[in-house]
N, C-alpha and C positions, 0 to 999 in steps of 0.2 A: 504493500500500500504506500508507502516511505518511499520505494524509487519511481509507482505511476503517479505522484503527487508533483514529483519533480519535473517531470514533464510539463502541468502548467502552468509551473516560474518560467519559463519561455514565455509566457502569454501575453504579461504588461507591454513589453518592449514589442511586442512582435505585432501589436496593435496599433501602434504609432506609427508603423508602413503605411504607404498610401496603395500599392496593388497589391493586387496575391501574388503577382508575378516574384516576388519577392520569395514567397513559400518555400517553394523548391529550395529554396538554401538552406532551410531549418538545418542545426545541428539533426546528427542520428539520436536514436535511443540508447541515453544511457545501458552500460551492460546489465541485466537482468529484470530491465523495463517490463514489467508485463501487456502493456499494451493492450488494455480491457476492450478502450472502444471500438478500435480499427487493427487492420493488419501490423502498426508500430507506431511508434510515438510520432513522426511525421505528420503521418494520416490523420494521429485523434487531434493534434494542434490545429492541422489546417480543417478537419470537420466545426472542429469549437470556434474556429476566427469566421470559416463560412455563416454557421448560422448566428453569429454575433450581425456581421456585416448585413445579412438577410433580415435580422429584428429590427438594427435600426432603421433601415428602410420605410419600416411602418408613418414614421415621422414627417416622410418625404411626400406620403403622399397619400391621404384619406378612402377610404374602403379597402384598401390592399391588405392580403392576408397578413398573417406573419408567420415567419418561421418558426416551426415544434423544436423546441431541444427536449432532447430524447441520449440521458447518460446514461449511462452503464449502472445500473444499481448497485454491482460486486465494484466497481472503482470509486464509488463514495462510502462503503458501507461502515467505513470508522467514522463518520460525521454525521449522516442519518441515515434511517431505513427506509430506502422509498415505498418499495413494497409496502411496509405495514402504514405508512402515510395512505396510502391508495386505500390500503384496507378500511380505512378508519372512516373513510373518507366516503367510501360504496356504503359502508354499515350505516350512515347517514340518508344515503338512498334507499336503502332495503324498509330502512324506519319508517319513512315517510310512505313507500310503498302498504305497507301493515296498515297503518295508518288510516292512508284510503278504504283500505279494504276491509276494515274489521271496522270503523266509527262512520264513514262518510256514506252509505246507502240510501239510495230512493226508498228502499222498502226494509223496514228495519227486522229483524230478527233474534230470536232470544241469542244465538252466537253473538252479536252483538254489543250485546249486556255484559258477556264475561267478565271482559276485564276491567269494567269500571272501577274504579278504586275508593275504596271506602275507605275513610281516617275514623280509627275506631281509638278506645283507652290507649288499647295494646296494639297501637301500631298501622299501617295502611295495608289493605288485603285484598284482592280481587273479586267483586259480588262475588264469583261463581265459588268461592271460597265458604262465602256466608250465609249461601242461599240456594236453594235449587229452583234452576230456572226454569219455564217450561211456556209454551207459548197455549191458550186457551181456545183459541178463536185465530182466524187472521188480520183480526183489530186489535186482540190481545194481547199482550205475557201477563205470567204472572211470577213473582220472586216469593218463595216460600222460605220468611227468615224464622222459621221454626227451633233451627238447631241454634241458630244466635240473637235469640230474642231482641235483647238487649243493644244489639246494632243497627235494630231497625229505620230507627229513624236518622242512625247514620247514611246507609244505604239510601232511602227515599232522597235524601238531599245530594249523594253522588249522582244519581240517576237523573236527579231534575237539576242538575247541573254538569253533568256531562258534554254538552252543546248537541246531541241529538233531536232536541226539540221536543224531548217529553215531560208530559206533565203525571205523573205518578200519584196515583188518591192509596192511601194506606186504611185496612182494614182489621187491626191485631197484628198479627202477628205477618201476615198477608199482604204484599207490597203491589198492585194494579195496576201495571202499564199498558194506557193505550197508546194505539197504534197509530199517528197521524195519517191525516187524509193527505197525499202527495197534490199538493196545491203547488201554483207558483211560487206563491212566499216561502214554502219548503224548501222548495230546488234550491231558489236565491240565498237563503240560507244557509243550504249545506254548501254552496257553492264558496261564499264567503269563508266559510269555517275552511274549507281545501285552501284557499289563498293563505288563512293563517295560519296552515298547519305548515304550509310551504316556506314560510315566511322564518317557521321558528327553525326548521332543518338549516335553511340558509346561514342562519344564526350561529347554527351547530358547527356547521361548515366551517365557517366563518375562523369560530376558535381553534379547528384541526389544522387548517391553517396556516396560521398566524402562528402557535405552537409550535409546528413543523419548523416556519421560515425563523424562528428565536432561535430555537435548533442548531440552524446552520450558523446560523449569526455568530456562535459563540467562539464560530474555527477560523473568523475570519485574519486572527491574528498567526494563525497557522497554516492557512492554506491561500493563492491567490486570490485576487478580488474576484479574476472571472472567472472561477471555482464556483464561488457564492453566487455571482451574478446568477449565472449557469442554472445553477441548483436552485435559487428560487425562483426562476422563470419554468423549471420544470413542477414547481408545489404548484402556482398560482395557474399554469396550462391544466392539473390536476384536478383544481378546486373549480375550475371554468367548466373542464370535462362536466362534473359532480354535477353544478350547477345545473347546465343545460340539458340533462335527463331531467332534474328534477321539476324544469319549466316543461317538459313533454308530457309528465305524468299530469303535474296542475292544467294543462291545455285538454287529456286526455277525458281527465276527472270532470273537470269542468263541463265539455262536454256532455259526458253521458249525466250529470247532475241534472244538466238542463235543458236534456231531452232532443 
């Protein structure tokens, strides 16, 4: 890791050229270079100066793509893990998928219910924890909090604040959820709730991040600047990826919310 690190101390100096024609000169690979990104230390400099040259471009000139850096995961991996960044990053997307799928429905169903979360004495618990759910009617659920009496009225107040739109009448021990009528105000409503539920993933995002690029920041006193550069133009291409699924599922949702 020690001698491909050395390879981009070449970088600062080699940036101040004004063609590539220049490239071709690069010293060789030091002896025992491993040479992650490219066939040898040459190649990964003049890949790295390429797409430097190619991002700032964007500046030059309004709607023009920009160029992907795309490192080698094994040639950074004593500074950060891109992999588990990536990972962290989709586990943001997967959430917000659940999300839709389990809270956001035209037509609600006791699965539904499961896991609203009750704050009870002893701690927060999933209805389907506290109650057995069952649906009566296709107007209906009913929640039988028989085995936890006492959280009843815990429960009724998850339930009518979950942002599903239900209004819950309690009868003992016997929790009554009807089923709204899919009106328009419904749609608009859940429709709404997807934007915010998109809003707080973004949020999430947001801090994996920012996390990530602190990360790097810390090596900058160790490794080049366009090391760092490099590496957080590949978090924030990440976090753009992230992003822009998670504006296709809110378009998706949306959609079928409102018919």
């Amino acid at each position: 890791m020690a001698m491909a690190l050395r390879c981009f101390r070449h970088l600062p100096s080699l940036l101040y050229r004004s063609s590539f024609t220049t490239i071709w000169g690069l010293p060789r690979a030091p002896a025992g270079c491993p040479a992650l990104l490219l066939d040898g230390c040459r190649q990964c400099v003049h890949q790295m100066l390429l797409t430097r040259e190619l991002a700032t471009k964007k500046a030059k000139g309004k709607g023009q793509s920009q160029a992907r850096v795309n490192i080698s995961a094994a040639l950074v991996e004593d500074i950060i893990n891109l992999e588990e960044t990536n990972e962290d990053m989709q586990a943001v997307v997967e959430a917000l998928k659940e999300d839709f799928s389990r809270n956001l429905s035209v037509r609600t169903s006791p699965g539904a219910l499961d896991h609203i979360i009750v704050m009870t004495k002893d701690g927060k618990f999933p209805l389907n924890q506290l109650g057995q759910i069952s649906q009566k009617s296709p107007q209906l659920i009913i929640v039988n909090m028989t085995n936890f009496p006492e959280s009843t009225a815990a429960a009724t107040k998850a339930i009518r604040e979950s942002g599903m739109n239900l209004n819950p009448e309690v009868d003992g021990t016997i929790i009554r959820v009807p089923i709204p009528k899919v009106t328009r105000e419904h749609r608009e409503s859940l429709a709404k709730l997807a934007k915010q539920s998109t809003n707080k993933s973004k949020e999430a995002l947001r801090k994996v991040r920012s996390k990530s690029i602190n990360q790097v920041k810390k090596f900058k006193n160790k490794v080049s600047e366009d090391t760092i550069w490099l590496l957080e133009k590949q978090i924030q291409q990440m976090a753009d990826s992230a992003a822009a699924e998670m504006d296709k599922l809110l378009a998706a949702k949306t959609k079928e919310l409102l018919g």
